[in-house]
N, C-alpha and C positions, 0 to 999 in steps of 0.2 A: 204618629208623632204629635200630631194639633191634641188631639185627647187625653196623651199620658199628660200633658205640659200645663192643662186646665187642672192638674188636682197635683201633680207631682211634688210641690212647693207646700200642699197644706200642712202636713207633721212635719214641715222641715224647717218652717215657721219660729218656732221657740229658739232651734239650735241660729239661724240665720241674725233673727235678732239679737242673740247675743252677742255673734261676733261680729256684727256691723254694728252695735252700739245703737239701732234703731228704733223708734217710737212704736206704738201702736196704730197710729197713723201713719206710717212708712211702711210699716209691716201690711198693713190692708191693701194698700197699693201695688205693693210688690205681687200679690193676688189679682187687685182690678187693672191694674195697666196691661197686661196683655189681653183681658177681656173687653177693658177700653178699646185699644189699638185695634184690636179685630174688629170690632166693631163699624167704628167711624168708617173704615176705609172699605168693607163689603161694598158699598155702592159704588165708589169711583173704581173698586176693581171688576167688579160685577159689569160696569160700561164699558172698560179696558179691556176685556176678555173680548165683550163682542164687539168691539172695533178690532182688535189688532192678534185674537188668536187664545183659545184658551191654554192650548198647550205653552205656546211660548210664556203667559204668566205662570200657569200652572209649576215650570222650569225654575223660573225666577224664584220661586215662591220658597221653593226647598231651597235655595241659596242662603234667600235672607233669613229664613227660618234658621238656619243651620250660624250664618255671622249670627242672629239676634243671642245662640245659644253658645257660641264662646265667649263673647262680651259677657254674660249672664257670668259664664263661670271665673270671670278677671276680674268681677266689678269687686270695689276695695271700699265702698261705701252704697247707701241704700239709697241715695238716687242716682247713682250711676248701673243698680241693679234694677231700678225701678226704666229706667230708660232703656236699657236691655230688654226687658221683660217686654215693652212697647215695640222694639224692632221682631223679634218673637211674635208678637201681637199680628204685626203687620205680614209678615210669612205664613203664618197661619191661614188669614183671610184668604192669602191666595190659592195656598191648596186646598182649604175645605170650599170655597165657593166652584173652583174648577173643576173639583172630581167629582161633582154631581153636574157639572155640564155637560163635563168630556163623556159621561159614562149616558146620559139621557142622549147623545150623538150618535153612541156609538151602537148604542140596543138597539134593538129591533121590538118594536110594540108592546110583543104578548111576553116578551122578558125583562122590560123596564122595573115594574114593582121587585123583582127579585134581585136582581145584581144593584138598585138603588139600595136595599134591605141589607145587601151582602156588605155594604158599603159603610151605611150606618153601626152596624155590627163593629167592624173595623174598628170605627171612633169608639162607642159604647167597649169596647176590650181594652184600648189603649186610655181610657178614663179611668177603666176600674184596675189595671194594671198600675196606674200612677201613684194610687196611698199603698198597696201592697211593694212595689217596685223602691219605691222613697224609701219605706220604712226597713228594705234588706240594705238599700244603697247605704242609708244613714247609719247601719249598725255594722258597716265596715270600712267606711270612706267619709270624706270630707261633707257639707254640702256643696260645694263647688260641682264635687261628681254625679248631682243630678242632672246637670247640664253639660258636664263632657258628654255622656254615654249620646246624646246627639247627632255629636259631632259626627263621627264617622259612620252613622245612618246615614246623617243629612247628606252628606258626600259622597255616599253611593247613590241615595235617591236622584242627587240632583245631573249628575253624570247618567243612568240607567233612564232620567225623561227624557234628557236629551237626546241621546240616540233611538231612543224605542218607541217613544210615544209620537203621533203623525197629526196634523191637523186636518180634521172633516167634518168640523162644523160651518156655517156659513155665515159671513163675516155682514158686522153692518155694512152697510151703503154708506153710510155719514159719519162720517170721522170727527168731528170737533165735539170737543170736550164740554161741559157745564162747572166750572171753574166755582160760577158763584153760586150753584144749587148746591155744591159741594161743601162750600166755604159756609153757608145757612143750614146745611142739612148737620154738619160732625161740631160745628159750634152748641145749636140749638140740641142733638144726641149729647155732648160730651157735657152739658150743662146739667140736664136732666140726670143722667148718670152719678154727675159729681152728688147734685142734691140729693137722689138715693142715698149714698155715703152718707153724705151729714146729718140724714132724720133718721139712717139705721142706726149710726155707733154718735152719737151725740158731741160729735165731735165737734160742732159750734152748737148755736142756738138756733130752736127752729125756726126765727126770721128767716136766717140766712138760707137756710136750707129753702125753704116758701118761696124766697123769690129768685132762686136759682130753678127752682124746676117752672114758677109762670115764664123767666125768661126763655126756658128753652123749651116750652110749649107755642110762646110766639112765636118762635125763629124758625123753629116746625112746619108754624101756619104759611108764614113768609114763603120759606122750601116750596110748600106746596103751591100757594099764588104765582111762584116764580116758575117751576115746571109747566105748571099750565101753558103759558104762554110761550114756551120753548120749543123748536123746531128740532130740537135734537137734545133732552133732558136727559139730567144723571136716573132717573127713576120718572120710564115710561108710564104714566097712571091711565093711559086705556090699558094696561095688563088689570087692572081690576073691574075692567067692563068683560071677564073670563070668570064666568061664578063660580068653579073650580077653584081657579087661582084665590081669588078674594077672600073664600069660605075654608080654602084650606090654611091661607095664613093668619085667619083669625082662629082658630082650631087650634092650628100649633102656639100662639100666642098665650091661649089661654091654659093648656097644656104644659105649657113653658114656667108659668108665673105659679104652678104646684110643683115642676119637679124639683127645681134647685135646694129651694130652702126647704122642702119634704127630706131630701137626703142630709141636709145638713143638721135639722133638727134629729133626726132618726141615728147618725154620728153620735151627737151628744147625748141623747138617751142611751145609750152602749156606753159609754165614755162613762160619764158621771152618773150616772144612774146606775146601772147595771156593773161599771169599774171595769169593763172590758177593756184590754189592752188595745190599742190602735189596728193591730194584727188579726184578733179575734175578732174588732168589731169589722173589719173589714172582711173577713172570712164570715159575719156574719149575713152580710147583706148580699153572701152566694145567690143564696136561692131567689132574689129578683133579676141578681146579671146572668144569671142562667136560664131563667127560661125567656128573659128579654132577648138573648143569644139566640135561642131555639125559634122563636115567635115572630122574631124579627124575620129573618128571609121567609119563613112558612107562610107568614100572613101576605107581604112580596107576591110570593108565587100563587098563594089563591087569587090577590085583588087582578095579577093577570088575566084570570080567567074572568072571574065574576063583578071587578070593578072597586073602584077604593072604599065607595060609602058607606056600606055597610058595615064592611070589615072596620073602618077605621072608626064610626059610630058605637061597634061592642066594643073595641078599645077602648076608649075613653070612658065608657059606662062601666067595663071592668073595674079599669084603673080608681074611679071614684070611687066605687064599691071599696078597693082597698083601702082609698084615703078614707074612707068613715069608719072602718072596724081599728085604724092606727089608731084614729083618732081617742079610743076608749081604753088604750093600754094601760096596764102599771106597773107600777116596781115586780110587781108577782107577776105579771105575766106571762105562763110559759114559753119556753123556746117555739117546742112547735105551732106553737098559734102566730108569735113571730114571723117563722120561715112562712106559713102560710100565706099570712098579709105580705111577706115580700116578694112573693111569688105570685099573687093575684096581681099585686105591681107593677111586673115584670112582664105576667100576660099580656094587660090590657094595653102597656106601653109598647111592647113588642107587637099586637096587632093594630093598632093608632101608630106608630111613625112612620112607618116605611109605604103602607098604602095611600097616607097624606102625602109624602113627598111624591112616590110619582104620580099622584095626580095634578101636585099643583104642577109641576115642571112637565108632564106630557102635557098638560093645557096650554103652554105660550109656545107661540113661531118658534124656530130653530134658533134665529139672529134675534131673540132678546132670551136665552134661556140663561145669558151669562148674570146679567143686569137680573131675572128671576132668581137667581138661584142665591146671590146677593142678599136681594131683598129680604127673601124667606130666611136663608142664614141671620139676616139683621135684626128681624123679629124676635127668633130662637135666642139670640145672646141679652138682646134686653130685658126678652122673659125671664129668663136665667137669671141678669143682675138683680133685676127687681124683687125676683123672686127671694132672694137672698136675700133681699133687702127689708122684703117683707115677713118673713119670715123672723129674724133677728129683732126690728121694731114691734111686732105681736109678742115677742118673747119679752124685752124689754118695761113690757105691763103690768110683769109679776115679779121678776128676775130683777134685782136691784144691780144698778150700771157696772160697780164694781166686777162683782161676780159674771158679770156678762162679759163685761172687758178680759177677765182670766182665760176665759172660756174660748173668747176669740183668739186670744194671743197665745192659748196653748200653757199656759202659767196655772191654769186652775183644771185640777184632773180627778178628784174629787168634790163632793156637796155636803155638808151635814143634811142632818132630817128635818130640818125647816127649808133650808136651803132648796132640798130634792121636793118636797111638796109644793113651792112655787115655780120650779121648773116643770115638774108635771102639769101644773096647773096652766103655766102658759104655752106649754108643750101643744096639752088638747086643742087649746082655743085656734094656734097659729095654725095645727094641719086641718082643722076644720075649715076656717076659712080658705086656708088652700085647696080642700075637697071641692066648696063650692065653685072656685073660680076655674078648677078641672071640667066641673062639671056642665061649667057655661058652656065650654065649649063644643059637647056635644049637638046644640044646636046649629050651628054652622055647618059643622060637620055633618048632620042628617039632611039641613037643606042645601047639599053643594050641586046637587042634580049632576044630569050627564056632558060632560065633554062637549064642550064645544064654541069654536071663535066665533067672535062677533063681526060682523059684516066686512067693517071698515078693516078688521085686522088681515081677513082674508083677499084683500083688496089691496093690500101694503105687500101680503107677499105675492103677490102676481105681478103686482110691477116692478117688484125686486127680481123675479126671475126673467122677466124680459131685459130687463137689465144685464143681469149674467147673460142671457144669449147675444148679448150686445156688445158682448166684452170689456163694460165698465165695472165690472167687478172680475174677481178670481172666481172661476168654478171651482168645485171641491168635490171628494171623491164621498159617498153616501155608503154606509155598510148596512146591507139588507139584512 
């Protein structure tokens, strides 16, 4: 459901602004505010999970996700759809942060990479289900009705957690919340974010934008000065004295900040380049979600045996591989060379995700994997925004605003042949530099070494478990 909900809205865009009477900048929102919302709030749910239960948020999570998506389908103007989208936003956080706790709880070692993999897979189906899904929905129903069919998921999901799903993770010890790492940390995020916005689509000047993202690089720095000194912080920072953890979420970050706007460039080349219909070009970008499909749990299930670094270092050296032959495409281009590059895509993504996730999350204690898993999700969606954002900005170097503006808002569906030669032209340069910044992160990911806590962490959980034999916490039952 969190997957279809990230792209479900993008063809549905045109038909929505019309009948909400919405801007261009309303319409953008209606997009980033539920990637906002999820965002900000991964870390105060990420804490709340391991204080008070992953299942019990996990629960909640499909509620609000389920209200965010009938308010969506009521709303009678675009901020009222845009603040929907945000309640949306905030359910989402919950269940994509939890289902990789509850499920890193509940595996047993040598099958972690695999049912983490099987999981990802999950999300990746319900993404690529969203523009094929939209665009059947759209061609017999309202848009409203992208957001009913929710509904009565949501409502069994959120009924079937409640009774089926059991808590057996182990809860913090310290209950009290960081109110003001929280109140520094989604200020200084939601600032920085905003600024993407305004240096991608031009939608002020870039003062404004400049010192909207130094302000929320401060208030970042602040976040960080202010956890240090915390005795119970919304984002524990000994989890990056774990070189796993540290080297994995710089990996996916850099991972991150090539896939978004790689697919979304790749969209518009089908679209206006090529005049592929939304349907076509979605059926054309099979052959990446398909062997990302296949590769995904495969790769899982070897880094069980043989360990993540590897597998997740050919990942990302595939994946580059493919960002540099996109990179050289043109109007002529055959199909199958096409399918090809999206299919080396698919590989290399399908053996880099799923062997980084569980290795960052088998690397922390049990009682912070909520707060992990948070984290690592927080990274993934800023890369994602950025990614987008930088993506659209490299475009915007050749691509004059108007035309960009069409493009975004779905109003412009063909190019003339000048037109198509500066998008090619900014095409090349933007997946290039997304190639490179893929490609960074190979390093990280070759130096994450093996497994394994640092003193002081192994030292926190032994006095947590004397604890539990003390009967100051709840015991919890362990699945072998």
């Amino acid at each position: 459901m969190a997957g279809v909900d990230t792209r479900i809205v993008i063809i549905g865009l045109p038909t929505i602004a019309r009948e909400l009477g919405a801007n261009l900048e309303s319409i953008i929102w209606v997009t980033q505010a539920y990637l906002l919302a999820s965002t900000i709030s991964l870390l105060l749910i990420g804490r709340t999970t391991d204080v008070f239960g992953r299942v019990r948020i996990y629960n909640i999570g499909f509620a609000v996700f389920t209200i965010g998506s009938a308010f969506s389908a009521l709303s009678f103007s675009a901020p009222e759809l845009i603040a929907a989208r945000a309640v949306q936003g905030v359910g989402s956080a919950m269940l994509i942060t939890n289902s990789a706790a509850i499920l890193t709880d509940a595996s047993p070692r040598n099958e972690l990479g695999t049912l983490l993999g099987i999981n990802q897979i999950a999300f990746r189906v319900g993404s690529v289900m969203g523009l094929t899904l939209s665009g059947l929905i759209l061609a017999v129903a309202d848009w409203r009705a992208l957001f009913y069919i929710n509904i009565p998921i949501g409502i069994f999901g959120t009924v079937w957690a409640h009774f089926r799903l059991r808590e057996i993770g182990t809860k913090d010890v310290q209950r009290a919340m960081d109110w003001t790492g929280f109140g520094l940390f989604s200020a200084g995020l939601t600032s920085i974010m905003i600024s993407i916005t305004f240096l991608s689509y031009g939608l002020s000047d870039t003062l404004t934008g400049a010192v909207l993202l130094l302000a929320g690089f401060i208030l970042i720095v602040l976040f960080v000065r202010v956890e240090i000194g915390k005795k119970t912080p919304l984002l524990d920072l000994h989890l990056f004295k774990i070189r796993q953890f540290a080297a994995g979420n710089l990996a996916q970050i850099m991972n991150a900040l090539a896939w978004s706007g790689a697919i979304l460039l790749t969209s518009f080349y089908l679209q206006v380049v090529l005049r592929d219909t939304p349907l076509v070009a979605g059926l054309s970008l099979l052959p990446l979600d398909a062997t990302f499909v296949i590769f995904g749990p495969l790769s899982g299930r070897l880094s069980d045996k043989y360990g993540s670094r590897l597998l997740s270092t050919i990942g990302l050296a595939v994946s580059s591989l493919g960002f540099f032959i996109l990179a050289t495409i043109t109007q002529t281009t055959p199909y199958v060379v096409l399918a090809l590059v999206f299919a080396f895509l698919g590989v290399g993504n399908g053996m880099f995700v799923s062997p980084n996730i569980a290795a960052i999350m088998g690397s922390v204690p049990s009682n912070r994997r909520g707060i992990a898993s948070g984290f690592r999700t927080t990274t993934f969606n800023i890369g994602l925004t950025a990614s987008y954002g930088i993506a659209v900005l490299l475009l915007s170097l050749t691509v004059p605003y108007s035309t960009l503006t069409g493009l975004i808002a779905g109003t412009t569906t063909t190019l003339a042949a000048v037109a198509q030669a500066q998008f090619l032209s900014g095409f090349k340069t933007a997946v290039l530099v997304l190639a490179i910044l893929n490609s960074i992160g190979i390093i990280p990911s070759a130096l994450r070494g093996a497994r394994k806590l640092p003193k002081d962490y192994e030292m926190v959980r032994a006095d947590e478990k004397k604890e539990e034999n003390h009967g100051t916490t709840s015991t919890t039952a362990e699945l072998e």
